[in-house]
C-alpha positions as CSV (number, residue, x, y, z in Angstrom):
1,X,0.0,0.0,0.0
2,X,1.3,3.3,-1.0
3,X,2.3,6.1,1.7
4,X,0.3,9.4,1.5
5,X,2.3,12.0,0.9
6,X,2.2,16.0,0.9
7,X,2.2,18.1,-1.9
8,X,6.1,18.9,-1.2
9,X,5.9,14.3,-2.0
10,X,7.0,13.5,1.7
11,X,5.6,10.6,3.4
12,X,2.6,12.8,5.6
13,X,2.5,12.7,9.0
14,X,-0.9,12.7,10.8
15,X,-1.3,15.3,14.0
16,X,-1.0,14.1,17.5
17,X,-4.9,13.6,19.1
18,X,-4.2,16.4,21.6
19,X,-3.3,18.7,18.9
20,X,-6.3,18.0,16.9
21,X,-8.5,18.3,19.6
22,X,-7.3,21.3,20.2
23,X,-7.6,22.7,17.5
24,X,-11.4,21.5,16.6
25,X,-12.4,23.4,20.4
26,X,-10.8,26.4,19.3
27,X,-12.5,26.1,16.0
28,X,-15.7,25.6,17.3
29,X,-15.6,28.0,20.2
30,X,-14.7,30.4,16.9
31,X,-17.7,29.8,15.3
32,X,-20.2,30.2,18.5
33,X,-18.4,33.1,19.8
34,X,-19.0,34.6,16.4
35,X,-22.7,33.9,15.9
36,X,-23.3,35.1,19.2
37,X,-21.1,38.5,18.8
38,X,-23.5,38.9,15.5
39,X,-26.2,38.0,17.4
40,X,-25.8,41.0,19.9
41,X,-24.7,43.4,17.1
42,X,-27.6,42.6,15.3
43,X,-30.3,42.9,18.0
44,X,-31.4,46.3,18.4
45,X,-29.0,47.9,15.7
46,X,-30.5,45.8,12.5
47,X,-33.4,43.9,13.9
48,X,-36.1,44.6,16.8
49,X,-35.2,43.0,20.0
50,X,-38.3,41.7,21.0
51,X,-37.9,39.5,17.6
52,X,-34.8,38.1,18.2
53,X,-33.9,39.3,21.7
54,X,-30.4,39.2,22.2
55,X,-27.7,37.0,24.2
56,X,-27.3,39.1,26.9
57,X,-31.2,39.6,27.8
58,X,-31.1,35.5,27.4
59,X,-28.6,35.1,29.9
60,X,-30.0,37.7,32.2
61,X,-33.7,36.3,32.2
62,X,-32.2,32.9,32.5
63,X,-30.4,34.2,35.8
64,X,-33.6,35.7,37.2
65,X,-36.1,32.5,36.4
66,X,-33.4,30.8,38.2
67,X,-32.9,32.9,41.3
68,X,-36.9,33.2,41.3
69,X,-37.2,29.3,40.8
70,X,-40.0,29.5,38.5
71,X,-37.6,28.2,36.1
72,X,-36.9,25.2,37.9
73,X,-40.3,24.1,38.9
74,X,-41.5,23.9,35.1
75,X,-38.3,22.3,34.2
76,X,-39.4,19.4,37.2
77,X,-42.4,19.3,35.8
78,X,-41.3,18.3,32.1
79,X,-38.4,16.2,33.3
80,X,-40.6,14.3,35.3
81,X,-43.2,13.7,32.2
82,X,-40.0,12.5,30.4
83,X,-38.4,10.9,33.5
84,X,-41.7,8.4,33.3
85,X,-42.6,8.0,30.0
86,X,-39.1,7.6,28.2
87,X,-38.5,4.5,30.0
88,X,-42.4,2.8,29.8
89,X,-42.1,3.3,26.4
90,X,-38.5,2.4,25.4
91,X,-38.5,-1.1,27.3
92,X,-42.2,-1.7,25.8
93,X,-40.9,-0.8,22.5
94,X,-38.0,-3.2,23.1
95,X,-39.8,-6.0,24.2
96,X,-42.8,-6.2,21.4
97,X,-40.0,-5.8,18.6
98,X,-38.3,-8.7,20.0
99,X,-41.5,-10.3,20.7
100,X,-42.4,-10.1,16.8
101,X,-39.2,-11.0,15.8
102,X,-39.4,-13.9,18.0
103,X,-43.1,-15.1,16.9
104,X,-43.9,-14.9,12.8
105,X,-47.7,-15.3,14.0
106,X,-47.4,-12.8,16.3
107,X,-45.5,-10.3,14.3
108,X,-48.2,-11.2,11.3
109,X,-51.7,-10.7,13.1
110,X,-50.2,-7.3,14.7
111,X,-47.5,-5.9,12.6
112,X,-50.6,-4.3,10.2
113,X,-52.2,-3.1,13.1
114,X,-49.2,-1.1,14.1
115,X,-48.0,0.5,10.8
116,X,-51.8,1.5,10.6
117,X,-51.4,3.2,13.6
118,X,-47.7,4.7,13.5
119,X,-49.2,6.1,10.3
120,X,-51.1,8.6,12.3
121,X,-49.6,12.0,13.2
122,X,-48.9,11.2,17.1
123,X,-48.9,14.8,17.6
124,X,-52.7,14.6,16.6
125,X,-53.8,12.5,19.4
126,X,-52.0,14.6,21.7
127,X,-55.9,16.3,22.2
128,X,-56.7,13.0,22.5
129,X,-54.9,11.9,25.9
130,X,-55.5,15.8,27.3
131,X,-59.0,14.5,27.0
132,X,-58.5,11.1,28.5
133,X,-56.0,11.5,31.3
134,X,-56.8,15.8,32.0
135,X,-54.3,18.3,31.7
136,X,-52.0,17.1,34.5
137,X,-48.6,15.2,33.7
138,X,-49.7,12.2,33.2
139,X,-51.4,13.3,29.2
140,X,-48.2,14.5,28.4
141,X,-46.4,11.1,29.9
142,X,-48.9,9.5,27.6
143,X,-47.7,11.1,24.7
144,X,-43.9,10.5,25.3
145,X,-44.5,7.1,25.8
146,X,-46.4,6.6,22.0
147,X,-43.3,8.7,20.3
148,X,-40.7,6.5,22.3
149,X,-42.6,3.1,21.9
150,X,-42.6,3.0,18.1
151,X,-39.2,3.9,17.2
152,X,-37.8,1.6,19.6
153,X,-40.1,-0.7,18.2
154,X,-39.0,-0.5,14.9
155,X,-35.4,-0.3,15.4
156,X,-35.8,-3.8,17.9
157,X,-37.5,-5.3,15.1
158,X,-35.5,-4.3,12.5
159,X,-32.6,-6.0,14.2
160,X,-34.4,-9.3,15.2
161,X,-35.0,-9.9,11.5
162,X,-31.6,-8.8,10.2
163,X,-30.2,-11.6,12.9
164,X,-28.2,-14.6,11.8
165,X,-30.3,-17.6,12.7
166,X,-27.4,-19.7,12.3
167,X,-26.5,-18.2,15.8
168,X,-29.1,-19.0,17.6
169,X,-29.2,-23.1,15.9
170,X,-25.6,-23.2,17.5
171,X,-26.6,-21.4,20.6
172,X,-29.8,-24.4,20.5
173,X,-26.9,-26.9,19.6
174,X,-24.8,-26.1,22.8
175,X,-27.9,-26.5,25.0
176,X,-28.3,-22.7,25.8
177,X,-31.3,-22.2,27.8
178,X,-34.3,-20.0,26.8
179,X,-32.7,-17.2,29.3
180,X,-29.6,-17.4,27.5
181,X,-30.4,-17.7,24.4
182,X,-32.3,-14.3,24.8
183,X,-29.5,-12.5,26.7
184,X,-26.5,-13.7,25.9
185,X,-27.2,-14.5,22.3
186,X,-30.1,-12.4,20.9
187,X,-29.7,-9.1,22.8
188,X,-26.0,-8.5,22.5
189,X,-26.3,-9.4,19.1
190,X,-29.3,-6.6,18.1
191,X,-27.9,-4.2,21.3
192,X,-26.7,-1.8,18.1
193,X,-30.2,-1.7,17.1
194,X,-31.3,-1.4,20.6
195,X,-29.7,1.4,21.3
196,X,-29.5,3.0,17.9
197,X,-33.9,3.4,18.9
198,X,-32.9,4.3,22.3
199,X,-30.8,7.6,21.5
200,X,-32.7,8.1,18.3
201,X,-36.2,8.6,20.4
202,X,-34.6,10.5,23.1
203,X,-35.4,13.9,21.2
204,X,-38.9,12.9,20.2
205,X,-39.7,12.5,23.7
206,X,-38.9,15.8,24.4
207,X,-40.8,16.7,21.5
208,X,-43.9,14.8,23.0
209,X,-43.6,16.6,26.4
210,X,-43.4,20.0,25.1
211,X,-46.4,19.1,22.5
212,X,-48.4,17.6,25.3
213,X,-47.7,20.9,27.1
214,X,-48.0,23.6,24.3
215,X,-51.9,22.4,23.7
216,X,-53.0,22.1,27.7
217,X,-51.0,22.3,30.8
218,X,-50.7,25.3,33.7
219,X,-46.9,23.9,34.4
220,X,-43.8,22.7,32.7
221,X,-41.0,24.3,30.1
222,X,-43.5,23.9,26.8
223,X,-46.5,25.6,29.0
224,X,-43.3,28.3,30.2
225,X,-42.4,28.8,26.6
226,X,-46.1,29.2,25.2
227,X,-47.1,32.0,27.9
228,X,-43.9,33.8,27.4
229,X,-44.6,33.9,23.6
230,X,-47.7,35.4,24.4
231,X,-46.4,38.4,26.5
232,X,-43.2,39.1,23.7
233,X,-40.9,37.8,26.1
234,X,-38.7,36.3,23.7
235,X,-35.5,36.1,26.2
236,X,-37.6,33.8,28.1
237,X,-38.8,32.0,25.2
238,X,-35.2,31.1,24.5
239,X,-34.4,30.7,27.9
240,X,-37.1,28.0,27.5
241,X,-35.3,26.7,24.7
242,X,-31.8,26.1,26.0
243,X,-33.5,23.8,28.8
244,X,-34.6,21.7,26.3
245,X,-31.5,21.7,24.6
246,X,-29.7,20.6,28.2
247,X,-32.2,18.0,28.5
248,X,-31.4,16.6,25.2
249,X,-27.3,16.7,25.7
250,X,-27.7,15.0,28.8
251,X,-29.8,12.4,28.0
252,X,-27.3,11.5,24.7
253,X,-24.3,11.8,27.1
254,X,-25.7,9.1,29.3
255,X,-27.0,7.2,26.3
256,X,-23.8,7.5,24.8
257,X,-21.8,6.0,28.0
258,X,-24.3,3.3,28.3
259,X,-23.3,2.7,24.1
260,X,-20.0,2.4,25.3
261,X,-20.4,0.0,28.0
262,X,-22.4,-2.6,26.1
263,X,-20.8,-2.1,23.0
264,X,-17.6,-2.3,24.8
265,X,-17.0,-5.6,22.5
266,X,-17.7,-4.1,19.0
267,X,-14.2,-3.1,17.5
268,X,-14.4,0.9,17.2
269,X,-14.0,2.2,13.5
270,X,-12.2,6.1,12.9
271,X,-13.6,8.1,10.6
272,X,-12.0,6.8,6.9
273,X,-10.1,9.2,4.9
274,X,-11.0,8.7,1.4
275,X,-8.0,9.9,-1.1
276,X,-8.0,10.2,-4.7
């Protein structure tokens, strides 16, 4: 295999990790601290502030819903709608797509069923469970759950049919128990499926939460958002926004190290560098 080489036709020597890393922060903190310098030029000077608001109002609203705590009690609120209904309706996800990859009966009577109803807007029946379970958390938990159960559902499935069956004959061959055969053979073996659903649904659930709470609710960051917006407070409608946005990174970070821990096994690819 030939060397690559530089345009100078020396063999090229690739940076040191620290280096690189380095240099992608400083990049990146480049970018932000640029978009957020424009951001403040531009609000006031070019654009009206109550449009765009600016990042020093965001920051200072964000300290004062702090120090008042109203910022904190709807962000309970919504963590706790996610807090219940992430988890009810990633492990039943799980478990009905392994359940239909497991039965062909069972996956044949119901899989119709299911596509007929993932093919309605879930957003739409968000009225629906404000109607059945009131305007309290538990709607909104409701709605989480339906926007977490399918894609887990699908991504479960997916992998139980993309499965070598070979593995599980040998697995049968050895005299692997039903237990075993399910979590030491089929579950590590669709985990990258698993948890492809898992972080892929983690946004969506938020989504859910702050739907559930943009059409009825008295508490919570969507129902914080949505009366903001309705007074021109846009610095608190942000404010709203970058909660959200915390929620999400930390629920990926911890996704991500739980991806590393079970994956722990699968050899890690770097990105490839294609040359022509």
């Amino acid at each position: 295999m030939a060397d690559s080489t530089n345009s100078a036709g020396s063999p090229e020597i690739s940076r040191p990790y620290w280096t690189r890393s380095l240099w992608v922060n400083l990049v990146r903190l480049g970018v932000i601290g640029g978009f957020f310098l424009l951001w403040e030029i531009a609000s006031g000077r070019w654009i009206e502030p109550f449009l765009i608001s600016s990042p020093s109002r965001i920051f200072t609203s964000l300290i004062d819903n702090i120090q008042s705590g109203t910022l904190m009690e709807h962000s309970w609120v919504t963590f706790k709608e996610i807090g219940i209904g992430f988890p009810l309706g990633a492990l039943s996800g799980i478990a009905t797509g392994y359940l239909f990859g497991r039965s062909r009966t069972l996956a044949e009577i119901f899989e119709p069923i299911i596509m007929a109803i993932y093919g309605i807007p879930r957003t739409a029946l968000a009225p629906l469970f404000i109607v059945w379970l009131g305007i309290g958390i538990w709607s909104k938990v409701g709605v989480v759950f339906l926007l977490t159960f399918f894609l887990n559902f699908f991504n479960t499935y997916a992998g139980m049919k993309q499965m070598d069956q070979e593995y599980i004959d040998l697995a049968r061959l050895m005299g692997a128990s039903k237990w075993k055969l399910t979590f030491r053979v089929i579950f590590p073996a669709v985990s990258p499926y698993i948890l492809l659903g898992v972080k892929t649904s983690i946004p969506f659930a938020v989504i859910g939460a702050i739907v559930g709470e943009f059409i009825a609710a008295t508490e919570g960051i969507g129902f914080f958002i949505r009366l903001s917006a309705g007074v021109f407070k846009t610095a608190d409608v942000f404010v709203g926004i970058i909660v959200l946005m915390f929620m999400v990174i930390v629920m990926n970070k911890i996704a991500d190290m739980v991806e590393r821990r079970v994956l722990q096994w699968q050899t890690q690819t770097e990105h490839v560098q294609i040359q022509g």
